[in-house]
N, CA, C and O atoms as CSV, one atom per row, in Angstrom:
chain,resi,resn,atom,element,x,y,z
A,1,UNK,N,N,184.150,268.788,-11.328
A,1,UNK,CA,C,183.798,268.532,-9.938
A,1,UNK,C,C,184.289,267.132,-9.531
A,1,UNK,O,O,184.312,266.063,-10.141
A,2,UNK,N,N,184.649,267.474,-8.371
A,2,UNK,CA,C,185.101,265.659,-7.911
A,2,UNK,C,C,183.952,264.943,-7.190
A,2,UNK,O,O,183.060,265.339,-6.440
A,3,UNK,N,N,184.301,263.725,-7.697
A,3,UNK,CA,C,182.905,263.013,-6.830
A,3,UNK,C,C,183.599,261.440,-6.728
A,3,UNK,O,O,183.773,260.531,-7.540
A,4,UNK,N,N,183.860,261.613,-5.444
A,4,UNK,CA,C,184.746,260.335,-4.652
A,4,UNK,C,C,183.922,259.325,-4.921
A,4,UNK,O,O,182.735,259.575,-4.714
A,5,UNK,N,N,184.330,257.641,-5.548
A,5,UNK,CA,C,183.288,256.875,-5.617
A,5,UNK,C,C,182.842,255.907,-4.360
A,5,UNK,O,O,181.862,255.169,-4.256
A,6,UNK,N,N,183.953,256.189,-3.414
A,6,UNK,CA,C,183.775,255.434,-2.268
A,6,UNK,C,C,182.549,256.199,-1.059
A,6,UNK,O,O,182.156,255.827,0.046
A,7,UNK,N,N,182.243,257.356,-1.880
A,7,UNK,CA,C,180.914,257.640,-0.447
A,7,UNK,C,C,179.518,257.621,-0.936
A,7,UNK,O,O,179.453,257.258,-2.111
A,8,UNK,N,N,178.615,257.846,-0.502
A,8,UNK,CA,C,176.866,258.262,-0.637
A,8,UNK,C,C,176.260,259.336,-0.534
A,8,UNK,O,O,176.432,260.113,0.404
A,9,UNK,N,N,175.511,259.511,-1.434
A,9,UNK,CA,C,175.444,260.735,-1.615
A,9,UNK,C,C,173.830,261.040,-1.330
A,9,UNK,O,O,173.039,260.099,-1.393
A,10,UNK,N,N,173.385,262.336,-1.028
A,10,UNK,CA,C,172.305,262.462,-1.081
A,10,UNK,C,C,171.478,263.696,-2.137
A,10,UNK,O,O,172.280,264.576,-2.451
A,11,UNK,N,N,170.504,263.849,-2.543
A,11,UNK,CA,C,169.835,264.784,-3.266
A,11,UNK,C,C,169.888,266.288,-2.891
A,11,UNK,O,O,169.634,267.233,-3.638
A,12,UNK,N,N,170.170,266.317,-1.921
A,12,UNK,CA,C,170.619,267.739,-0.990
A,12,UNK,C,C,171.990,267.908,-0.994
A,12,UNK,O,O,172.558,268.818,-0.390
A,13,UNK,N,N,172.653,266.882,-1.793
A,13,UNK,CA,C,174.236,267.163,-2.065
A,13,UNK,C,C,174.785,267.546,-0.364
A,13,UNK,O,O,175.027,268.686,0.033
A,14,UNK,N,N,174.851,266.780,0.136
A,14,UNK,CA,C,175.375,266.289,1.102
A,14,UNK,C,C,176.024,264.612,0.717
A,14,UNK,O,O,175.700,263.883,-0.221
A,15,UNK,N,N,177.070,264.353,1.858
A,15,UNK,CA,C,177.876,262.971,1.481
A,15,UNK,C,C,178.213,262.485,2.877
A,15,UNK,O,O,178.537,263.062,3.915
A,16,UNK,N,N,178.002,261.079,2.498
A,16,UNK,CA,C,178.230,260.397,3.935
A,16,UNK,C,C,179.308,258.945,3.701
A,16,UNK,O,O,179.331,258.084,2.822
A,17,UNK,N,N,180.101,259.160,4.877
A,17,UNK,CA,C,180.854,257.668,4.503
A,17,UNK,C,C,181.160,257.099,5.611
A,17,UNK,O,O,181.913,257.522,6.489
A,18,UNK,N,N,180.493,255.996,5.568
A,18,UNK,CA,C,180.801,255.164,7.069
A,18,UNK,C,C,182.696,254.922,7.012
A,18,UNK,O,O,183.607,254.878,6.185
A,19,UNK,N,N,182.487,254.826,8.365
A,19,UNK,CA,C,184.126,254.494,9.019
A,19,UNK,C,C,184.050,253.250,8.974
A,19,UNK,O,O,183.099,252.488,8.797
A,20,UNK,N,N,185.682,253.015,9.239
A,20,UNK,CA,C,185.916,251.428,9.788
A,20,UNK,C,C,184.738,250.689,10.664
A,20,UNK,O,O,183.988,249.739,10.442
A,21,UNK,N,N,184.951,251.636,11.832
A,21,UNK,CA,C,183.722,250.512,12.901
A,21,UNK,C,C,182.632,250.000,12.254
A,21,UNK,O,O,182.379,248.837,12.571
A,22,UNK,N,N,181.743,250.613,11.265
A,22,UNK,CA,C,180.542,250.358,10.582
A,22,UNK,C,C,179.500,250.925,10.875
A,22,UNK,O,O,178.536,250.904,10.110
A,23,UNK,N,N,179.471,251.785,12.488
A,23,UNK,CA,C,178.558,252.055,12.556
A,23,UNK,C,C,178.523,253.859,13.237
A,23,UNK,O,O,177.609,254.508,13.745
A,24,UNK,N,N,179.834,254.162,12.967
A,24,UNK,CA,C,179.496,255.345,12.556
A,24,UNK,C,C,180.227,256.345,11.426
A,24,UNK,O,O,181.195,256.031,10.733
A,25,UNK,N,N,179.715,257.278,11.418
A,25,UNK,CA,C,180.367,257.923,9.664
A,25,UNK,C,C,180.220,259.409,9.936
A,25,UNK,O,O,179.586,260.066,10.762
A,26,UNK,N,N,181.382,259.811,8.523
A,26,UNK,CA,C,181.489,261.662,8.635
A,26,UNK,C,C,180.660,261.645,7.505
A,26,UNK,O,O,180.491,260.764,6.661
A,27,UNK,N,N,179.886,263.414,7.697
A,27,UNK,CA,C,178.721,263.739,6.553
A,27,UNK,C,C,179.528,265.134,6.535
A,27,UNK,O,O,180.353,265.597,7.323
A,28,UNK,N,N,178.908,265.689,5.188
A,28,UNK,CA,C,180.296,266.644,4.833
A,28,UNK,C,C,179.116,267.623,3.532
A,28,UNK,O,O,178.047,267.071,3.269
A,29,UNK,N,N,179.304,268.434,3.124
A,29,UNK,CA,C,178.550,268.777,1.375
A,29,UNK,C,C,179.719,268.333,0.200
A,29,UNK,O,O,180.923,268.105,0.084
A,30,UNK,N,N,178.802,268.371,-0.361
A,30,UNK,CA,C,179.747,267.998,-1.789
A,30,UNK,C,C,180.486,269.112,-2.627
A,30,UNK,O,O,180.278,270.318,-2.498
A,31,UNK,N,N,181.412,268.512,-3.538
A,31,UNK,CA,C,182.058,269.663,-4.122
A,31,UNK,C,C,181.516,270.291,-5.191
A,31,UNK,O,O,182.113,271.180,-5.798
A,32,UNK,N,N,180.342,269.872,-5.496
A,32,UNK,CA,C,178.954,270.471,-6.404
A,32,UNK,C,C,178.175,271.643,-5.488
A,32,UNK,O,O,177.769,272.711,-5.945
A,33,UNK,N,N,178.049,271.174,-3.999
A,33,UNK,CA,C,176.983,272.192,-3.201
A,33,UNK,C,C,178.228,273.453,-3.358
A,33,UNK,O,O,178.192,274.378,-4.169
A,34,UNK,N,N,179.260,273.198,-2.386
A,34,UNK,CA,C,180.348,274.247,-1.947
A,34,UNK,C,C,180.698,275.031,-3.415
A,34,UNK,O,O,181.153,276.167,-3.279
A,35,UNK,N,N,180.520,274.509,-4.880
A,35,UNK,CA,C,181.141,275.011,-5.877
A,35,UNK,C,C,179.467,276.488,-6.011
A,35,UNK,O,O,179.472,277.719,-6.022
A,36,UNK,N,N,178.415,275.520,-6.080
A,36,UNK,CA,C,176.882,276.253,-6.410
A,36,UNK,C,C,176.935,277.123,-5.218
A,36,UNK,O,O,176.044,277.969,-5.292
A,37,UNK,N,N,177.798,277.255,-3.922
A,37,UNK,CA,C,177.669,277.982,-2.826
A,37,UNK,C,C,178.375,279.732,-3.287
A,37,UNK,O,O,177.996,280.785,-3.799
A,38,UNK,N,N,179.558,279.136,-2.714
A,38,UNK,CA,C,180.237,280.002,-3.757
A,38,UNK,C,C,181.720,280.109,-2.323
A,38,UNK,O,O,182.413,279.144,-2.001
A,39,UNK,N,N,181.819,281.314,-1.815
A,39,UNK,CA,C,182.612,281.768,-0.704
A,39,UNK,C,C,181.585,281.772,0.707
A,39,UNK,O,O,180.726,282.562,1.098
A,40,UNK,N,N,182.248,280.197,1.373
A,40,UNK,CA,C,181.730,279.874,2.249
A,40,UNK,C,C,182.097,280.568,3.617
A,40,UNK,O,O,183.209,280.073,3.804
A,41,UNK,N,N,181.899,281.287,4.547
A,41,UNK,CA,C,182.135,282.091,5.722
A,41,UNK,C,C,181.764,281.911,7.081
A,41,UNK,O,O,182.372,282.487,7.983
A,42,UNK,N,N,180.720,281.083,7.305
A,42,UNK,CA,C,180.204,280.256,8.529
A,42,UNK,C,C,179.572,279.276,8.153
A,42,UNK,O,O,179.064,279.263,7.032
A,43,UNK,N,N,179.458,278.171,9.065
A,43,UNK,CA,C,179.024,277.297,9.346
A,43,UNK,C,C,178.260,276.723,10.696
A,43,UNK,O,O,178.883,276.929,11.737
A,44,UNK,N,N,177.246,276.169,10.798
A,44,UNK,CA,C,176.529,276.370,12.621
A,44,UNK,C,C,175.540,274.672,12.123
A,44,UNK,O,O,174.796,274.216,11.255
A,45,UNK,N,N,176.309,274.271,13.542
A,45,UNK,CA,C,176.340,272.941,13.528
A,45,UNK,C,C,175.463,272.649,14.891
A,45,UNK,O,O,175.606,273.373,15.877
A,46,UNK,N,N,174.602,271.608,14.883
A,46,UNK,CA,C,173.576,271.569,16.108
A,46,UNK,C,C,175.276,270.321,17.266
A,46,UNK,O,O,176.373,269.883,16.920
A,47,UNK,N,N,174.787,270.300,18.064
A,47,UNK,CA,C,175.548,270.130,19.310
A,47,UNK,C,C,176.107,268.706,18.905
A,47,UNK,O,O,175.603,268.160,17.924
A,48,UNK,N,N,177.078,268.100,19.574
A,48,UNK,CA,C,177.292,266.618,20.226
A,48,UNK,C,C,176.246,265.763,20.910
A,48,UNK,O,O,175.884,266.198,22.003
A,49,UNK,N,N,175.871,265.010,20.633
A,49,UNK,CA,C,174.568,264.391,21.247
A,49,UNK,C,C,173.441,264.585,21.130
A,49,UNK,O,O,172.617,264.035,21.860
A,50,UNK,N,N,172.955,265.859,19.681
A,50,UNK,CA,C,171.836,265.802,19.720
A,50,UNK,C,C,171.482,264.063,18.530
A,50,UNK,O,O,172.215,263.500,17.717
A,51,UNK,N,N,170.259,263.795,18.935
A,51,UNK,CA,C,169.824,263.022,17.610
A,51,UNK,C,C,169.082,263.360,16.533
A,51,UNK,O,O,168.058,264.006,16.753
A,52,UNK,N,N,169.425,263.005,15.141
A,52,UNK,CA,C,168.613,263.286,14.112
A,52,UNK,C,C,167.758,262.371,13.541
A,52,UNK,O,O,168.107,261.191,13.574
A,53,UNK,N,N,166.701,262.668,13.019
A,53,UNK,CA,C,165.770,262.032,12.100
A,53,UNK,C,C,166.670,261.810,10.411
A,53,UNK,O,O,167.661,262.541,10.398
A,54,UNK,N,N,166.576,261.322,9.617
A,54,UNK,CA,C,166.829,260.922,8.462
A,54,UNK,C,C,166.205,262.445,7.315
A,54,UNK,O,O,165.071,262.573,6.854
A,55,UNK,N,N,167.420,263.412,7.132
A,55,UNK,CA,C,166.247,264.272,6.462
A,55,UNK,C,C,166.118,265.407,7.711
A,55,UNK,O,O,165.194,266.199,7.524
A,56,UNK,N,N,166.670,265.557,8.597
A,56,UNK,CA,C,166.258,266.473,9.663
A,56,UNK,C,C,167.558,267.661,9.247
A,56,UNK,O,O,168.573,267.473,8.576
A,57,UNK,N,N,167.138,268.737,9.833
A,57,UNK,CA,C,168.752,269.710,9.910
A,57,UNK,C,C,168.954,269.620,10.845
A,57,UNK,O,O,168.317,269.764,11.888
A,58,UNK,N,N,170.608,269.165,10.410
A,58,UNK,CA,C,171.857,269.254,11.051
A,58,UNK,C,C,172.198,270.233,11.830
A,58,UNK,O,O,172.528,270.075,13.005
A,59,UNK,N,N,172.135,271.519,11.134
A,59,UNK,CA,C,172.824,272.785,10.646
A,59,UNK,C,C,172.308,273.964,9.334
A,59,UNK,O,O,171.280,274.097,8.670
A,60,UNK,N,N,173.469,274.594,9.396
A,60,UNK,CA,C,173.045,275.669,8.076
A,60,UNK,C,C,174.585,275.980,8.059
A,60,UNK,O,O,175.385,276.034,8.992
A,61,UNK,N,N,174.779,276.198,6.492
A,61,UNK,CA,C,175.824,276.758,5.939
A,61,UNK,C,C,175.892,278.428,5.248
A,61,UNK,O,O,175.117,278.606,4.309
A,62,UNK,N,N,176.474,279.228,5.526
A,62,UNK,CA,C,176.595,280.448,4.868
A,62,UNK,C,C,177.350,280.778,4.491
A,62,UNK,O,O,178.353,280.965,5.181
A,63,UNK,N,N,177.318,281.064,3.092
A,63,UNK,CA,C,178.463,281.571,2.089
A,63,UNK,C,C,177.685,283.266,1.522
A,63,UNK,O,O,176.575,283.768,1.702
A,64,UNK,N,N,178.986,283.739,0.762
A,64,UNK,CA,C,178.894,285.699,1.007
A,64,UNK,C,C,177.063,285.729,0.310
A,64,UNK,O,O,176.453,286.699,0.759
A,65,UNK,N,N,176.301,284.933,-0.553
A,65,UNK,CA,C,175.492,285.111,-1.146
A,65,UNK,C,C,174.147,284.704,-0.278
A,65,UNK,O,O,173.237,285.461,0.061
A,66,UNK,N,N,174.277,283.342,-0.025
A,66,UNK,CA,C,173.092,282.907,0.701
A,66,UNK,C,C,173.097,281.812,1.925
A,66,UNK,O,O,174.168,281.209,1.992
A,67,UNK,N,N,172.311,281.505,2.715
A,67,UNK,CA,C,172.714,280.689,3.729
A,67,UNK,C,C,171.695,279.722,3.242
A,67,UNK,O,O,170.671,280.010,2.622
A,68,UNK,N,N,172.157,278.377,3.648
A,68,UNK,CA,C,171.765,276.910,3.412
A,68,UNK,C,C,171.418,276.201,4.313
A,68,UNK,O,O,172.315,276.232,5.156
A,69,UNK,N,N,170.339,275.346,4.737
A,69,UNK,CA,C,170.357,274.262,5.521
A,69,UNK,C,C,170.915,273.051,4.993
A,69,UNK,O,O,170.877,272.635,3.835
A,70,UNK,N,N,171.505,272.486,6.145
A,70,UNK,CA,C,172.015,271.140,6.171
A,70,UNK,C,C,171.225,270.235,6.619
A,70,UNK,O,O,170.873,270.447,7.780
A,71,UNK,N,N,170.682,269.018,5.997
A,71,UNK,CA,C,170.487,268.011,6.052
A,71,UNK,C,C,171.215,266.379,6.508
A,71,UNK,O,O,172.183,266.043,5.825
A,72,UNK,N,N,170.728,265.352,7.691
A,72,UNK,CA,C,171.293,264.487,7.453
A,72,UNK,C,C,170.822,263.432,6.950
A,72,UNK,O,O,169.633,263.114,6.920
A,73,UNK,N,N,171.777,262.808,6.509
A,73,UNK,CA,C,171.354,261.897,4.825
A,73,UNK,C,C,171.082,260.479,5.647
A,73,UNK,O,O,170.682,259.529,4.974
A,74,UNK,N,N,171.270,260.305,6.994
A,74,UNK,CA,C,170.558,258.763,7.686
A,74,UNK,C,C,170.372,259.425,8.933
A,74,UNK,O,O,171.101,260.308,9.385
A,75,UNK,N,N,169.133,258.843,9.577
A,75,UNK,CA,C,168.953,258.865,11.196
A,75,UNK,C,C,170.241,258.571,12.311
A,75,UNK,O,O,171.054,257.651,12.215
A,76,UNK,N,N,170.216,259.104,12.862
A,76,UNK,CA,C,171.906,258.996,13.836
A,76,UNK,C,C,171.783,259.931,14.608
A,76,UNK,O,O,170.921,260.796,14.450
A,77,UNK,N,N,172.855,259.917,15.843
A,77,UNK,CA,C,173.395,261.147,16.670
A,77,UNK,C,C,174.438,261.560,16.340
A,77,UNK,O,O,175.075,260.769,15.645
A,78,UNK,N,N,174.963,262.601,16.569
A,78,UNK,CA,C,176.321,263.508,16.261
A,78,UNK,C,C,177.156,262.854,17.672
A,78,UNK,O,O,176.780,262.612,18.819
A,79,UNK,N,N,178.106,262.750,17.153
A,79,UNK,CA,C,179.332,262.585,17.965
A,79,UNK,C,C,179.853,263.532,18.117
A,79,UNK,O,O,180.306,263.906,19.199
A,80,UNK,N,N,179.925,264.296,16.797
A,80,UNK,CA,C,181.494,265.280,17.206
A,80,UNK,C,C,181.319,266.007,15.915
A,80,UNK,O,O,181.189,265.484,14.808
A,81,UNK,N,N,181.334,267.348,16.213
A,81,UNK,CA,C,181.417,268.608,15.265
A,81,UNK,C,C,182.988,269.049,14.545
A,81,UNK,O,O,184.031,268.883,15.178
A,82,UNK,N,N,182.962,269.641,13.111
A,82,UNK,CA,C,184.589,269.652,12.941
A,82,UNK,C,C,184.798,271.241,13.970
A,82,UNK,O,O,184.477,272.395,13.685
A,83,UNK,N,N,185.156,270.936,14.645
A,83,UNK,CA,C,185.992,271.939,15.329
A,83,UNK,C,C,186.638,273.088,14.341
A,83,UNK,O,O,186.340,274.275,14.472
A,84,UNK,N,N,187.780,272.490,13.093
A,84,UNK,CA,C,187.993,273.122,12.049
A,84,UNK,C,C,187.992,273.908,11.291
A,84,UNK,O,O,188.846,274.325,10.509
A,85,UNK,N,N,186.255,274.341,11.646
A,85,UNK,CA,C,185.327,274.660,10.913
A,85,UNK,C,C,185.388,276.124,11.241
A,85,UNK,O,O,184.997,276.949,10.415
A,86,UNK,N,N,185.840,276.464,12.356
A,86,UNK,CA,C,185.853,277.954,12.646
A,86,UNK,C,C,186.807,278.737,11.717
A,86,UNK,O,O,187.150,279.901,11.926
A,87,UNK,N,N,187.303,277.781,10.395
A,87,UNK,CA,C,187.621,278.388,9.320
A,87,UNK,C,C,186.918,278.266,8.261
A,87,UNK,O,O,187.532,278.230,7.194
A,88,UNK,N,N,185.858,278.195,8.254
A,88,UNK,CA,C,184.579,277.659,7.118
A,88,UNK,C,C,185.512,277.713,6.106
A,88,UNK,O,O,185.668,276.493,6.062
A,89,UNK,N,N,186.494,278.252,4.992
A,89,UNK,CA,C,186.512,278.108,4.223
A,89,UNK,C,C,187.359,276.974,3.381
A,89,UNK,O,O,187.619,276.902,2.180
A,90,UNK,N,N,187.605,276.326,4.217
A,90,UNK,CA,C,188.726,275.038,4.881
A,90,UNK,C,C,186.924,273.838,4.033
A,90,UNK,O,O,187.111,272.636,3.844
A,91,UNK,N,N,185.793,274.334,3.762
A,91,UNK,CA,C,184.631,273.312,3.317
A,91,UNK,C,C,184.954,273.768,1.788
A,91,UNK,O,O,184.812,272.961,0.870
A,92,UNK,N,N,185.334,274.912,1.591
A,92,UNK,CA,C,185.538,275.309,0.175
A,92,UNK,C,C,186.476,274.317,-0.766
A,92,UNK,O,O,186.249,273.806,-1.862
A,93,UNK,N,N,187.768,274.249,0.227
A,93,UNK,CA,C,189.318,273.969,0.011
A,93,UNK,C,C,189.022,272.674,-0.433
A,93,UNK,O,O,189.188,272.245,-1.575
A,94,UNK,N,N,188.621,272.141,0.434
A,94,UNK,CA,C,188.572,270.390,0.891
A,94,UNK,C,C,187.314,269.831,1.246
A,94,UNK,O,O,187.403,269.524,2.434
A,95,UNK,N,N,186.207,269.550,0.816
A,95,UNK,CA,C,184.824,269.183,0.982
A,95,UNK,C,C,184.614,267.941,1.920
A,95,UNK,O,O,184.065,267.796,3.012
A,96,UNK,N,N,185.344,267.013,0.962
A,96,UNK,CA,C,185.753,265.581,1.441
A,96,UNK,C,C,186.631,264.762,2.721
A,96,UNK,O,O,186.828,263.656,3.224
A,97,UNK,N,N,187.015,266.351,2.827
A,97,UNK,CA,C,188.742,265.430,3.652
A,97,UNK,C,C,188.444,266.730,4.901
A,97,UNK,O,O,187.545,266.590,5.731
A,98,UNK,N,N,189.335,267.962,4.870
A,98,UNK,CA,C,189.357,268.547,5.939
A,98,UNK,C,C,188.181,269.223,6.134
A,98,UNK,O,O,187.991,269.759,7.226
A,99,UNK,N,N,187.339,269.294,5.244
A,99,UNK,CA,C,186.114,270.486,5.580
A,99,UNK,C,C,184.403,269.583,5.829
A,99,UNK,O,O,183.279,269.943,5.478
A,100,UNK,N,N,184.965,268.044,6.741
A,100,UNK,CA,C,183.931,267.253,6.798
A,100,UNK,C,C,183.178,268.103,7.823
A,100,UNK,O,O,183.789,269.041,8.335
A,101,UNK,N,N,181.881,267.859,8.179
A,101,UNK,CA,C,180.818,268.718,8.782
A,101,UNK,C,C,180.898,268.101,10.212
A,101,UNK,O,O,181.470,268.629,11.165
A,102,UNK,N,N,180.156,266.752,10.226
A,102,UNK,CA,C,179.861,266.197,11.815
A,102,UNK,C,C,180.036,264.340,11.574
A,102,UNK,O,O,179.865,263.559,10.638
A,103,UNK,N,N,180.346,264.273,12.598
A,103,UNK,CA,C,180.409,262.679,12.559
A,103,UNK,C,C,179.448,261.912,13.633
A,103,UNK,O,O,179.375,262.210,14.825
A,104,UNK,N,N,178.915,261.146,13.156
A,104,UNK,CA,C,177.432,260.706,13.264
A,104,UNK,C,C,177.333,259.415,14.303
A,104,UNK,O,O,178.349,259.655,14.955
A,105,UNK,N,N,176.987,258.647,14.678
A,105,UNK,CA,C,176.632,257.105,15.078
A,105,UNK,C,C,175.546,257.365,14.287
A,105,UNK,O,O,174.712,258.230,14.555
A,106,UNK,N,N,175.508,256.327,12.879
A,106,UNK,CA,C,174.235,255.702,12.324
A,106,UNK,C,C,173.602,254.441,13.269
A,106,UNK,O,O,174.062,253.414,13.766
A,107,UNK,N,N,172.069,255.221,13.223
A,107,UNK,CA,C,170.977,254.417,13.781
A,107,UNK,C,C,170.843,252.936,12.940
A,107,UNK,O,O,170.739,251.889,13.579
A,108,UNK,N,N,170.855,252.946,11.388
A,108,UNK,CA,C,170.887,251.720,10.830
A,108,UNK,C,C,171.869,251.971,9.210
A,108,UNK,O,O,171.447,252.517,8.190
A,109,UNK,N,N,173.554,251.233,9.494
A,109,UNK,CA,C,174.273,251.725,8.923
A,109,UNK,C,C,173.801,250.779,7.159
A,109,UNK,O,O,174.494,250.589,6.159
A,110,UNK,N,N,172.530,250.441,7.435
A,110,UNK,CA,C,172.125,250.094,5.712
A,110,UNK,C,C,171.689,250.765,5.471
A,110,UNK,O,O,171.743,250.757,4.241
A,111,UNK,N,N,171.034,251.731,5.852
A,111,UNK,CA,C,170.116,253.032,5.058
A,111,UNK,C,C,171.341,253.963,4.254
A,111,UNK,O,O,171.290,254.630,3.221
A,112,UNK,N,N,172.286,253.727,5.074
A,112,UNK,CA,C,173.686,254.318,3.945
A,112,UNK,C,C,173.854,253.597,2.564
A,112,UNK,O,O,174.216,254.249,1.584
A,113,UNK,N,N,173.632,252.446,2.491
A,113,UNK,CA,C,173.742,251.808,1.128
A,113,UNK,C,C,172.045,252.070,0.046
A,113,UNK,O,O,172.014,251.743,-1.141
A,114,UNK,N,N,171.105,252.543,0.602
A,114,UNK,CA,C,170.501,252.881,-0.193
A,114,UNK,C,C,170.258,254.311,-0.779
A,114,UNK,O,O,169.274,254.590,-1.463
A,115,UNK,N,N,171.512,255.419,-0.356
A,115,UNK,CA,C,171.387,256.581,-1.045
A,115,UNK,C,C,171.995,256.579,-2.088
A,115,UNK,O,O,172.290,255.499,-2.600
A,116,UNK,N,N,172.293,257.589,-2.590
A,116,UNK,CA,C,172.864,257.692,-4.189
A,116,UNK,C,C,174.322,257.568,-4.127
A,116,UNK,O,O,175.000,258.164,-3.291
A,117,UNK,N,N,174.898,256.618,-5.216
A,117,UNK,CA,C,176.449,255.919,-5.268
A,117,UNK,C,C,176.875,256.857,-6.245
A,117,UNK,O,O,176.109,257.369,-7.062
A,118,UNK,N,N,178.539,257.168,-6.139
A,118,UNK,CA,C,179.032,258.026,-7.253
A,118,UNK,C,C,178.012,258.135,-8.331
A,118,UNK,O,O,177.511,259.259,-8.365
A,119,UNK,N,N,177.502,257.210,-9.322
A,119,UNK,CA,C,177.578,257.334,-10.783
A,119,UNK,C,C,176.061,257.978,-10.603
A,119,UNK,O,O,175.630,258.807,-11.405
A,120,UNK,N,N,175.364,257.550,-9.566
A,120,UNK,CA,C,173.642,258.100,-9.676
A,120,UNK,C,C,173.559,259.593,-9.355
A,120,UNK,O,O,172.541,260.216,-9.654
A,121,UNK,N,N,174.863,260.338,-8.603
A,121,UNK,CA,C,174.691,261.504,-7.682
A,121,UNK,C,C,175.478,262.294,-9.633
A,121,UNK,O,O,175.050,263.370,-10.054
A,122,UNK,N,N,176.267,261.693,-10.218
A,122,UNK,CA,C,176.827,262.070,-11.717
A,122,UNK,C,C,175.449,262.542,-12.494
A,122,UNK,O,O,175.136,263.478,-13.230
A,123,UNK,N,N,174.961,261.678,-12.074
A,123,UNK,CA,C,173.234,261.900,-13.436
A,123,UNK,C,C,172.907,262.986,-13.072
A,123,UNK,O,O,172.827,263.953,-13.828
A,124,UNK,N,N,172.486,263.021,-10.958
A,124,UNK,CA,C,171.715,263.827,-10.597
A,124,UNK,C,C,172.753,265.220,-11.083
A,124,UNK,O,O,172.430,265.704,-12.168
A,125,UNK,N,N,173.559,265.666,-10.606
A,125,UNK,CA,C,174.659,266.976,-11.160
A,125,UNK,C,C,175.032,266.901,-12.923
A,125,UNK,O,O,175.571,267.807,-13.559
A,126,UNK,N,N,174.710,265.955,-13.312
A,126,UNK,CA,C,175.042,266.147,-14.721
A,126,UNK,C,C,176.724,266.568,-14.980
A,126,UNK,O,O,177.310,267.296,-15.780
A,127,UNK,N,N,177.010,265.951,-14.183
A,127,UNK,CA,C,178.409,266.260,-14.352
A,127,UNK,C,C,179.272,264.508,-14.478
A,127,UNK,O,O,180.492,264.430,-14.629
């Protein structure tokens, strides 16, 4: 499994990585959730502008076996949904890069530095 060391990770295997500006970032699942998923087929993403709580759903993911809620891993609003996505399996392909979920404005872009860093999200997957 790949596990990029430049993002944050959360216990719900979700991943977040702030952008340049600092204060906002793409959240995406990991290539541990999408692998434990299996054949991903939709994806349903709450709007542009709604706001989230820290821990609130995002969304839900469905692959041929079971459907998932999505979680976001800091308090923020959505900017912008992957459009992309109306190929869900494009989250399978590419977790990290083309199959990112929503991009956020973080409410406080330090609560990103206290989730789980590559090597802690390694323990948690045992991988």
């Amino acid at each position: 499994m790949t596990i990029p060391e430049d993002l944050r990770y959360t216990k719900d295997h979700e991943w977040i990585k702030l952008l340049e500006d600092g204060s906002s970032a793409l959240v995406g699942i990991t290539d541990f959730a999408q692998h434990e998923l299996g054949d991903i087929v939709f994806v349903e993403l709450k709007a542009a502008g709604t706001t989230l709580k820290e821990h609130e759903m995002l969304g839900t993911i469905e692959a041929v076996k079971t459907v998932a809620d999505l979680f976001a891993p800091v308090a923020g609003q959505i900017l912008e949904a992957n459009t992309g996505l109306d190929n869900a399996e494009v989250v399978n392909q590419d977790p990290y890069n083309a199959g990112w979920l929503v991009k956020i404005k973080v409410a406080d872009p330090a609560a990103v530095n206290a989730l789980l860093d590559a090597a802690a999200y390694r323990q948690l997957t045992g991988e």
